[in-house]
Steps between C-alpha positions, in 0.01 A plus 500: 500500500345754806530840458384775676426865499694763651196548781625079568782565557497831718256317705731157531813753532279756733600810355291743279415355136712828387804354655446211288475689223803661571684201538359399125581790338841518635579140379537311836195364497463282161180447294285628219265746398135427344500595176278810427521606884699606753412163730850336584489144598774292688529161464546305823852356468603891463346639822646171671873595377465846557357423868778299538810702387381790731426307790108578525308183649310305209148578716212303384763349238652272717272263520472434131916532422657350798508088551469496879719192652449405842836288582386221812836455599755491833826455334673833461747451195203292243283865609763715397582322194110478382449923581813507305358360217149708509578848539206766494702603172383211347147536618533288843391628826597179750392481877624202724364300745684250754193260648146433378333697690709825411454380096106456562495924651740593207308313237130676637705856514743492225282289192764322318479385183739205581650326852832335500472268785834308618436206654834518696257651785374159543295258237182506692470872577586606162228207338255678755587825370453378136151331605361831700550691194337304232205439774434928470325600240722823524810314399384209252617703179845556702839361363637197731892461475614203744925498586550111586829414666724324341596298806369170365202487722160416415347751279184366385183655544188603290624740294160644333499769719849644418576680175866427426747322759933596458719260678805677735757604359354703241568751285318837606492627163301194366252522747470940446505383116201229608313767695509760297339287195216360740448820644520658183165272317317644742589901541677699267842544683768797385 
C-alpha cells in the first residue's frame, strides 16, 4: 500500500501542504498519524476517493489508477455499449478511434493500457492494426482485444499477437469484467 505525506499530496492536489492538513484534520481527507509525531500519512486509495468525490483531477495519479481503453471501432451502438460498461467511476478513461491510422495517433498520444479492435472495420485493416502494434516496442506490453464477427466468415489468423478475442454479440459487462482483471495484474486499479 502507497502512502504519502501531506507535502504529496498538496503538490499532486496543487494547493499549500496546510490545506492538506486542513483537509486531515477536519476528517475529509482520511489517513493516519505516525505514532510519536505529528507526521500524517494518507494512503493512496484515500486521496484517490477524496479526489474523486470533489471533482479535483487525479494529476500524476491517473496514470497508475485508471485502465486506459482505446476502443478501434466504427459501429456506433457496440461503442456506446463498451463506454457504458467502463465508466471513469470504475477507473476507465476510454478514447475511440474509427480507422488505423486515427488508432496508431491515439495510441502514440493517449498510452493505453489495452486496444479493443473490431474487426467489423474490415479483417485486413484491423490484422494490420494488431501487427503495427506488437512491431513497436512502445506497445508490446499493451492488452490486444480482437471483436470477430459473427457472420460466419473466415476468421482465422495468427492469433499470438492478440491478447483475448470476444465473438459479436457479446456481453459488455464480460468483456469490462475481462479488462478490468487483465488490466488490473498489471496496475493497481481503484
Amino acid at each position: 500500500m502507497k502512502v504519502f505525506t501531506t507535502g504529496q499530496v498538496a503538490k499532486i492536489c496543487k494547493v499549500a501542504p496546510r490545506t492538506v492538513s486542513k483537509w486531515f484534520d477536519s476528517g475529509r481527507l482520511k489517513g493516519y498519524r505516525i505514532p510519536g509525531s505529528q507526521d500524517r500519512r494518507i494512503p493512496r486509495e484515500y486521496l484517490i476517493k477524496f479526489l474523486k468525490e470533489h471533482g479535483m483531477p487525479l494529476g500524476t495519479l491517473e496514470d497508475e489508477t485508471l485502465a486506459k481503453v482505446l476502443i478501434v471501432a466504427q459501429d456506433q451502438v457496440l461503442i456506446d455499449n463498451v463506454k457504458r460498461e467502463l465508466p471513469i467511476e470504475k477507473s476507465f478513461k476510454v478514447a475511440v478511434a474509427a480507422s488505423g491510422f486515427d488508432a496508431g495517433i491515439q495510441a502514440e498520444s493517449f498510452h493505453p493500457d489495452c486496444i479493443i479492435v473490431d474487426f467489423s472495420i474490415g479483417r485486413a485493416e484491423a490484422l494490420q492494426i494488431c501487427q503495427n502494434l506488437r512491431r513497436s516496442s512502445e506497445f508490446t506490453e499493451v492488452i490486444l482485444i480482437a471483436l470477430l464477427p459473427n457472420d460466419g466468415g473466415d476468421t482465422s489468423f495468427e492469433r499470438s499477437s492478440i491478447n483475448e478475442t470476444f465473438r459479436k454479440p457479446f456481453d459488455s459487462a464480460l468483456l469490462a469484467e475481462r479488462l478490468r482483471t487483465l488490466v488490473g495484474q498489471r496496475k493497481e486499479l481503484v
